[in-house]
N, C-alpha and C positions, 0 to 999 in steps of 0.2 A: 164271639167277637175277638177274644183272645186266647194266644195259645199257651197252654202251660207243658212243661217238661217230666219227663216221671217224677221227676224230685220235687215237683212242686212248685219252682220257679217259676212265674212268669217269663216268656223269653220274647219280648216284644222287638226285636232285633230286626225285622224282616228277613225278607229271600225269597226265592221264587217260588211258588206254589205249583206243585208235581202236576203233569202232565195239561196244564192250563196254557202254562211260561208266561203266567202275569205276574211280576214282582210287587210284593206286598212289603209296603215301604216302612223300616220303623218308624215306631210310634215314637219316641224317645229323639231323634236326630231334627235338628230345626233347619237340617238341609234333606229334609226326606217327609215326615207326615208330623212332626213332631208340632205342638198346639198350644206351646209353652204362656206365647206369645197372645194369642188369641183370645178374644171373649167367652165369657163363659158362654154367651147367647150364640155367636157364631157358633163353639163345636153343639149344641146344641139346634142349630139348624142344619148343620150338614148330618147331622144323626137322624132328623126326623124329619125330613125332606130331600133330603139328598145333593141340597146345594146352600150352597150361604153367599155373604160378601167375601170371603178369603177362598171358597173352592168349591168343586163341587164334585161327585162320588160317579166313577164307569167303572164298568168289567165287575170284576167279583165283587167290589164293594157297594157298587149300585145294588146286585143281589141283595146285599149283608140290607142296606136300608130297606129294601122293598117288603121283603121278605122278613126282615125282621125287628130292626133298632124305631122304624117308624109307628111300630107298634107300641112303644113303650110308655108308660107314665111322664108326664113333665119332671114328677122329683126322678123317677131312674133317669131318666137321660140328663138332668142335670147333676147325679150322682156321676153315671160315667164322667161327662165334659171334666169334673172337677176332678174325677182321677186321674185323664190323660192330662190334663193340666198340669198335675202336678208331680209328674216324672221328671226326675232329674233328667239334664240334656246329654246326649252323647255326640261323641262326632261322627258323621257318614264318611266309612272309606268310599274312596273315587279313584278313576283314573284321571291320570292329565291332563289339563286343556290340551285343546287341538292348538296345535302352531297353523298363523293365520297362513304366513308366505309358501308353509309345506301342502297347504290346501286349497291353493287359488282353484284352481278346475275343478276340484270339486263344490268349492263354494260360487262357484260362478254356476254349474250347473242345479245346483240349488236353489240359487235366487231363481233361476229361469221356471223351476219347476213351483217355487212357490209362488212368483209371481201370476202364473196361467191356472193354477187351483187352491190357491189359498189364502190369496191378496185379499179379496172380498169379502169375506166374512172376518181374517185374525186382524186385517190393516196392513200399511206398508211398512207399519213400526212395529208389526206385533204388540201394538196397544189392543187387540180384538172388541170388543162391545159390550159393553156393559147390561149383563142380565140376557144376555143371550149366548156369544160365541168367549170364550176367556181368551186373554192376554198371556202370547208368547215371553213376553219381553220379562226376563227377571219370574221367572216360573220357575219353583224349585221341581215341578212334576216333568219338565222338561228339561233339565239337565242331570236327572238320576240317573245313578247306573249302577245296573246295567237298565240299556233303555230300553226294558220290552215291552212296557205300557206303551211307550208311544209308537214304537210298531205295530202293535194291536189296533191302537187308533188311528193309525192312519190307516193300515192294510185293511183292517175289518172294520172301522167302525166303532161307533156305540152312544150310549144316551145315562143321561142318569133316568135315577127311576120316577116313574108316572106316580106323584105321593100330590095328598090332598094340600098338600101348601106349594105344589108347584105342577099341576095336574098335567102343562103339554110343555114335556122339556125340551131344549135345543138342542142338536146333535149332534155328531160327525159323520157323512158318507163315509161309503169303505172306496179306495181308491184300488184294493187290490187288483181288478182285472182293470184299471186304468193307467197304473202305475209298476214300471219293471223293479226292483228289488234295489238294483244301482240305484234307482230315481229316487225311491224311499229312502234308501240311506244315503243320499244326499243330499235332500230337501231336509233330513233330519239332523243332519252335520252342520248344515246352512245355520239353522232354526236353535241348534243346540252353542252356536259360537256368534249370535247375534243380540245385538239390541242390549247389552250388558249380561247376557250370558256368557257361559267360557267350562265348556266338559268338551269332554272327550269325544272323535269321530265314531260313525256310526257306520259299520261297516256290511257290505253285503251280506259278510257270512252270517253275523247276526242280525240280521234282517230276515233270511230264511229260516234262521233257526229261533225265531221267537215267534213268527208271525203265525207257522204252521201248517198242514197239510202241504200239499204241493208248490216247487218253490216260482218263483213269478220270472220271467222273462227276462 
């Protein structure tokens, strides 16, 4: 679950994990994965189910549950919760918010694209549904960066894991043969500067270059 350095340091900092390009967000940043905040019982359900009230685990970290944290003792998993808990906090470097007025066209073709495939399940407010699709609006997973998790999710897809405290989870289609790379990143620019969010645009070139394989249309 954690990585250490020759010297023995923990180095919970995050970065993109080789050859995947899913960004493994620090553990440490309370704008990133950071659990300062949180119950001990929540990270303790996202450990051993793979979802809670504050969030829930895709891509590599769904792995990490399935495969492995869901396996654990009640005292280890509430042994982990209580050490990411109690990590001093750091700050996440970012880039800029998007300037709204430099981005009208591209937020106008955003709203078009969320409104035709993603109004219905997240809302018109990015409030999404509770216990089933999560809420855009004020999502720290959604204004990270760099944003390759949510190119992943949008372009491919994904689910948390199938775990006995949550046996058939809700998911995301992959929209990549649905959606051109332009369209992604800017239903993600839309998505990433709305509802009280405010990061930085999402641009084609990294849209191809996090999603993978062959780039889209």
């Amino acid at each position: 679950l954690f990585g250490a350095s020759a010297s023995g340091t923990l180095d919970l900092s995050g970065g993109l994990i080789p050859v995947q390009n899913w960004y493994a967000p620090s553990l440490s940043s309370p704008q990133e994965a950071g659990v300062a905040e949180w119950e001990i019982g929540e990270i303790v359900a996202l450990l051993g189910t793979g979802v809670s009230r504050r969030g829930s685990t895709i891509g590599p970290m769904a792995d990490v549950v399935r495969d492995s944290t869901r396996h654990l003792s009640a005292p280890d998993l509430e042994a982990i919760a209580t050490f990411l808990k109690a990590l001093p906090p750091t700050a996440a470097s970012s880039r800029p918010a998007s300037e709204a007025l430099a981005l009208t066209g591209t937020m106008q073709e955003g709203r078009r694209v969320y409104e035709a495939h993603c109004v219905d399940c997240h809302g018109d407010q990015g409030q999404g549904v509770p216990g089933a699709y999560p809420p855009l609006s004020r999502n720290r997973a959604v204004t990270m960066d760099p944003p390759a998790n949510m190119v992943h999710v949008v372009a491919l897809g994904g689910y948390p894991p199938s775990t006995q405290g949550n046996p058939r989870p809700f998911g995301m289609p992959p929209f990549a043969t649905t959606l051109t790379d332009g369209e992604i990143a800017s239903v993600l620019t839309m998505i990433r500067n709305s509802w009280g969010n405010g990061a930085a645009p999402v641009t084609t070139v990294e849209v191809r270059r996090f999603r993978g394989g062959e780039p889209g249309r």
